[in-house]
C-alpha positions as CSV (number, residue, x, y, z in Angstrom):
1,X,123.9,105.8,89.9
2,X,120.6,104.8,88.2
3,X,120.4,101.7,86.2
4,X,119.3,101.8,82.6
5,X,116.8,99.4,81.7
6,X,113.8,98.0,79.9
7,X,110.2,98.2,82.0
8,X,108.1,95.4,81.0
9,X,104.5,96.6,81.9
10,X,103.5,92.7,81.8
11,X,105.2,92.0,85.0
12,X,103.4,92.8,88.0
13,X,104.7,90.5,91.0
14,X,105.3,92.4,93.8
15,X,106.4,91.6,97.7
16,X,107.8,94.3,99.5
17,X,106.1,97.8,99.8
18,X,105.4,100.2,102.4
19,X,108.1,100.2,105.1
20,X,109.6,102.5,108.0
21,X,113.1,102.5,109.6
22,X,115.3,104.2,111.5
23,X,118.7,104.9,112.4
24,X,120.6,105.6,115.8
25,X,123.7,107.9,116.6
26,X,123.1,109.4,113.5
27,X,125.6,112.8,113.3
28,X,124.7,115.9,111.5
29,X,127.6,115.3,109.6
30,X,126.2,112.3,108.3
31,X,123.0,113.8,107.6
32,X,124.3,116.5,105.9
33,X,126.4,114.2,103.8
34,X,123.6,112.5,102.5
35,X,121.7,115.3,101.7
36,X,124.4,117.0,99.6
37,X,125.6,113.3,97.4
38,X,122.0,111.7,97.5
39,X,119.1,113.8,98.2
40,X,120.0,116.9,96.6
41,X,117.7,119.3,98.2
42,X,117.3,121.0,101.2
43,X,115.0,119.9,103.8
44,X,112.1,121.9,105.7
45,X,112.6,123.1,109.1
46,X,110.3,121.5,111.6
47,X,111.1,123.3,115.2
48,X,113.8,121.5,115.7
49,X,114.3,118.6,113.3
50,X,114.4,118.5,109.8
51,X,112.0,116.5,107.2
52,X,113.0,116.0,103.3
53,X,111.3,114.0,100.7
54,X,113.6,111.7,98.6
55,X,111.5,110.3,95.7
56,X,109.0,108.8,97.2
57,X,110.5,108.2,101.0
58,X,110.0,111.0,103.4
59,X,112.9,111.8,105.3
60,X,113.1,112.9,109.1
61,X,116.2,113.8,111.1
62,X,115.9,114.7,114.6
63,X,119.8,116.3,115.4
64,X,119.1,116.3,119.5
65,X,118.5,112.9,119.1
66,X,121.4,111.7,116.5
67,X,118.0,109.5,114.8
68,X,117.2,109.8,110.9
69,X,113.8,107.4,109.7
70,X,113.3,106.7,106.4
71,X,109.6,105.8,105.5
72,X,107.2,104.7,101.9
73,X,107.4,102.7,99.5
74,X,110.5,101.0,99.4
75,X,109.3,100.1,95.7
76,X,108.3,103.2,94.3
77,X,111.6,104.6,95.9
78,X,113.5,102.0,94.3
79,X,112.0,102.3,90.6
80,X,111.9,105.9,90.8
81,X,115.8,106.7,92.3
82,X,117.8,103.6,91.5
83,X,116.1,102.2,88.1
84,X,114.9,105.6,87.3
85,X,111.5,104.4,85.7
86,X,109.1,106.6,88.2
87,X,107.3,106.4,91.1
88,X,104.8,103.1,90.3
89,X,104.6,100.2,92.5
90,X,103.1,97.6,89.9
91,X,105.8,95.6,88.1
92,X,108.2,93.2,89.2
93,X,109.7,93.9,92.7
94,X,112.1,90.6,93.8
95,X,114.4,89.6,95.8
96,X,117.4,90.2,93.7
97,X,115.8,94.0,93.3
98,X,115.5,94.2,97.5
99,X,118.9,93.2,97.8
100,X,119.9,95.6,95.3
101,X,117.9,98.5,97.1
102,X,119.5,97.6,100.3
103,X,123.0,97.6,99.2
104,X,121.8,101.2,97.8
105,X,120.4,102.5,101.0
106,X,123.7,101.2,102.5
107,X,126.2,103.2,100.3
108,X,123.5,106.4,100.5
109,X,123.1,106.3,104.3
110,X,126.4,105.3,104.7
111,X,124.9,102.9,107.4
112,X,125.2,98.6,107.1
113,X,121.2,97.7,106.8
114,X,121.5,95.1,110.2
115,X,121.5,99.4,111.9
116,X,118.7,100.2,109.9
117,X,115.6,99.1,112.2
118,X,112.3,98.1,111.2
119,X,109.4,99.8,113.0
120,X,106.0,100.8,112.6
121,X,104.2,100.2,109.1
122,X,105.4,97.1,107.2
123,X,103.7,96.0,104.0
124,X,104.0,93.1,102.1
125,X,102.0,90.7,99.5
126,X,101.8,89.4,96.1
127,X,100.2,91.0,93.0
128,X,97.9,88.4,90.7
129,X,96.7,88.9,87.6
130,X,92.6,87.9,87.2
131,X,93.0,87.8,83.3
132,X,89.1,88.9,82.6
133,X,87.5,88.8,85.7
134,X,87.2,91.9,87.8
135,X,89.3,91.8,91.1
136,X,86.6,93.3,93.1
137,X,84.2,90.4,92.0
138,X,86.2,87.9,94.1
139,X,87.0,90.0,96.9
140,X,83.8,91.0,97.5
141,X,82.9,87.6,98.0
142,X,85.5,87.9,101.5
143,X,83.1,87.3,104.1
144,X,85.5,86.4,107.1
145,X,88.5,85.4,108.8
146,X,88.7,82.9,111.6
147,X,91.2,82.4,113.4
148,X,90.9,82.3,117.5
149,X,87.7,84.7,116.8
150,X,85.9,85.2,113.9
151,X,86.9,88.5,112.5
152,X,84.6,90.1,109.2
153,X,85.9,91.7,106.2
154,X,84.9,95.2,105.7
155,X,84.9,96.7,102.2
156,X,86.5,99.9,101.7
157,X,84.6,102.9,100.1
158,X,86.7,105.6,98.4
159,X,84.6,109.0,98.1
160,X,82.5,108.9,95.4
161,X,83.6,105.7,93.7
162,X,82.1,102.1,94.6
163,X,84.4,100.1,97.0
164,X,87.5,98.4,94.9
165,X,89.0,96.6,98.6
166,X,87.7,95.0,101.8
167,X,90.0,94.5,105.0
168,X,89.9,92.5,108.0
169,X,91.7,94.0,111.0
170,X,93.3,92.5,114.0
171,X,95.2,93.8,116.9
172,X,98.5,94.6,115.4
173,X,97.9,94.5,111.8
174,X,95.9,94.0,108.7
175,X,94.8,91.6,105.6
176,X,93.7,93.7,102.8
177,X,92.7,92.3,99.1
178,X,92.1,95.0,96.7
179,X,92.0,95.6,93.0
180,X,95.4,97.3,92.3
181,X,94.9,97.9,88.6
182,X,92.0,100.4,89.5
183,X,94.6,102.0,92.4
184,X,97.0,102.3,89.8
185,X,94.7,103.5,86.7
186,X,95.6,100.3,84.9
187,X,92.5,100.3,82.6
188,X,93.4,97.5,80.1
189,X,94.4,95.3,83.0
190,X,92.6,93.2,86.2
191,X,95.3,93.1,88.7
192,X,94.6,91.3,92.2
193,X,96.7,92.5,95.4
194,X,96.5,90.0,98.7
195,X,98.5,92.0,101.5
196,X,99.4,91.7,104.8
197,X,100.0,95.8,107.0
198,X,101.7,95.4,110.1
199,X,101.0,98.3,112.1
200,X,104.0,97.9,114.5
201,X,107.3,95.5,115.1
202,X,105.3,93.8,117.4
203,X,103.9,91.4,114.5
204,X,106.9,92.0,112.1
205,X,109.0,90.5,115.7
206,X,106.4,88.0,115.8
207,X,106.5,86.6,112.1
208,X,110.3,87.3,111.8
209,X,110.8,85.3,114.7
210,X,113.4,87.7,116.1
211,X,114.1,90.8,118.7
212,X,115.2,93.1,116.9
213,X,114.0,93.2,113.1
214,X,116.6,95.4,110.5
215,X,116.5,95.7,106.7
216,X,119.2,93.4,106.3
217,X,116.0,91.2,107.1
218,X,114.6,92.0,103.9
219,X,117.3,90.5,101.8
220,X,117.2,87.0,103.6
221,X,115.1,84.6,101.7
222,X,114.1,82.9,105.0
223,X,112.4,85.5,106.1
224,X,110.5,86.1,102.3
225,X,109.2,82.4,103.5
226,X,108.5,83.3,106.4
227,X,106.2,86.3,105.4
228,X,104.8,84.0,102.6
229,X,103.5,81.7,104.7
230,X,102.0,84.5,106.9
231,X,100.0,85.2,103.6
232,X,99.2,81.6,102.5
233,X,98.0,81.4,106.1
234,X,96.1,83.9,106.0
235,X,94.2,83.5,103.3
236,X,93.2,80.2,104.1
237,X,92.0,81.2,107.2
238,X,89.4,83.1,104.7
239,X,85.4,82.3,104.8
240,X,84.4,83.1,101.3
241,X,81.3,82.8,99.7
242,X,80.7,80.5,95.8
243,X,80.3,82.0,92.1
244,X,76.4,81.5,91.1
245,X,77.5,78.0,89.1
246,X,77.9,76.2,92.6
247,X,74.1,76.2,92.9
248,X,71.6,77.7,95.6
249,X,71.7,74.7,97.9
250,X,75.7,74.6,98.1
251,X,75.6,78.6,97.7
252,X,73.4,78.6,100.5
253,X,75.6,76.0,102.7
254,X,78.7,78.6,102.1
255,X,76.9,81.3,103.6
256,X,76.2,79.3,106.8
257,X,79.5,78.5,107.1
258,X,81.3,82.4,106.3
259,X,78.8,84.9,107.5
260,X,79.4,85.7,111.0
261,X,76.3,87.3,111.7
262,X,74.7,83.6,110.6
263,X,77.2,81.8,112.4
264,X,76.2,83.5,115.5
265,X,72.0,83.3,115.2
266,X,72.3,80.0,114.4
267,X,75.3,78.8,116.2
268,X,74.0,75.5,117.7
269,X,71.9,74.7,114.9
270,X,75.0,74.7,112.5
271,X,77.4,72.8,115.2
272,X,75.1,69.8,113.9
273,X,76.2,70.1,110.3
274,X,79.5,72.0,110.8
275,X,81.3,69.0,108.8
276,X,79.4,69.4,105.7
277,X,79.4,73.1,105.1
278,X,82.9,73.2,106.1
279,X,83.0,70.3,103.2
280,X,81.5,72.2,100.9
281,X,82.9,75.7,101.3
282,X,86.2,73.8,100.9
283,X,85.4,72.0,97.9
284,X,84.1,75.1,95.6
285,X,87.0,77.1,97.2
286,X,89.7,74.8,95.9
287,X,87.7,73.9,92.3
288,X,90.1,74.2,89.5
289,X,87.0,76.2,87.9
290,X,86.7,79.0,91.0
291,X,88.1,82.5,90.4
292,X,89.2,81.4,94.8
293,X,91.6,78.8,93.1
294,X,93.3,81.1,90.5
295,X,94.0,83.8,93.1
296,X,95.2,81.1,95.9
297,X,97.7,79.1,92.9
298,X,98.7,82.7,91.8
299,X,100.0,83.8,95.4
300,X,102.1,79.9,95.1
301,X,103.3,80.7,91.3
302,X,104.3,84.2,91.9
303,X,106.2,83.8,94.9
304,X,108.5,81.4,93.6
305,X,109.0,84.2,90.3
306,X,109.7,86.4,93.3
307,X,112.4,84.6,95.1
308,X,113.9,82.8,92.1
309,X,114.1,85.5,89.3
């Protein structure tokens, strides 16, 4: 049964997002169970297995198999079929609400979450509003991450609009920084998203710190740590460059330090003054005045309203 309540547009702290899981020794009675008392629809024949959207999550049952997965949003799925407030990913998405959609899922599925596994796709990060500067404007200062290598951010270009995002990919997932007002036609707003996109369990095992990940996982407040220090890690592991008040000289010395192309033309040239562009970079990165400095004490502020509202 939906829940009846009040959407506060203002709120816009988000964790949890795009996920995928699936099922084992699922029966067709089980499936068809669901369908009738949840979904409400029938599905689409696919040669041989069946595939339903609910809300936002597309379903897939494969009957030779006994296996159902359940992937999307697990945000817009949750506003949409449990608060009943539509299919938007942009206000407040905490703990308390996770729990909430994993009991759900439970009850609908008829399944206890530690059989629900995680694979594939796994999204999560932390929303920040930039009050009256433009997202993009600090992201596309991004110039790198480096961590065993030096990896460079890319920017993003949708067709026929100017880039809003830039990533930086690795082997088995993702950091992304985006402007998620523009995403989700917020015109009045300037809303910051710092992700993380696992592309397989391999790194959701790996940050978990377990064998086997579930979605009971999703409702321990261990592992919300332990996926917001993956994103505080992350992005100070990022080579950024300064806003024009820091000066040519220091602008200059930021550049050196960030840009990998630099980094590598000039590689033993730099070694000699690695200290003191490291020094500066640093400094203008964690100035109370930096736009860098409201979006790293936003990512620390709204995870606590996360995990504690």
């Amino acid at each position: 049964m939906k829940r009846n309540v009040i959407y506060l547009k203002e709120k816009e702290v988000v964790m949890f997002d795009n996920f995928s899981i699936v099922i084992n020794d699922y029966k067709k009675e089980e499936f068809k169970n669901f369908l009738d008392n949840y979904v409400k629809k029938s599905p689409t024949i696919r040669g041989g297995w069946f595939q339903v959207d609910w809300r936002n999550f597309r379903i897939k049952y494969f009957p030779n198999q006994e296996k159902i997965k359940v992937s999307n949003s697990l945000h817009k799925w949750y506003n949409s079929e449990v608060i009943g407030i539509g299919e938007i990913n942009y206000n407040d998405f905490t703990l308390l609400h996770v729990k909430e959609a994993i009991s759900y899922l439970e009850v609908s599925l008829g399944r206890n979450a530690s059989e629900m596994k995680l694979l594939g796709l796994f999204e999560y990060g932390i929303n920040i509003n930039t009050n009256s500067i433009k997202p993009y404007d600090i992201i596309d200062r991004y110039t790198s991450i480096v961590t065993t290598s030096v990896n460079p951010f890319y920017a993003f270009y949708e067709k026929y609009n100017k880039p809003s995002s830039k990533f930086c990919s690795f082997s088995n997932y993702k950091i992304k920084a985006y402007d998620k007002s523009k995403e989700a036609g917020l015109t009045t707003s300037n809303i910051f998203r710092f992700e993380i996109v696992h592309h397989n369990s391999i790194k959701t095992r790996q940050i978990f710190g377990k064998k086997v990940v579930t979605l009971k996982d999703l409702g321990d407040v261990e592992i919300w740590d332990k996926c917001f220090n993956s994103l505080i890690n992350s992005y100070n592991s990022i080579r950024m460059l300064g806003f024009p008040q820091s000066g040519v000289n220091d602008y200059a010395k930021m550049l050196c330090y960030s840009h990998p192309i630099i980094r590598k033309d000039y590689k033993s040239d730099l070694r000699k003054i690695k200290k003191d562009l490291k020094d500066t970079h640093d400094s203008f990165r964690d100035s109370e005045n930096s736009p860098h400095f409201l979006i790293k004490k936003g990512l620390v502020d709204n995870y606590q309203k996360l995990i504690t509202n």
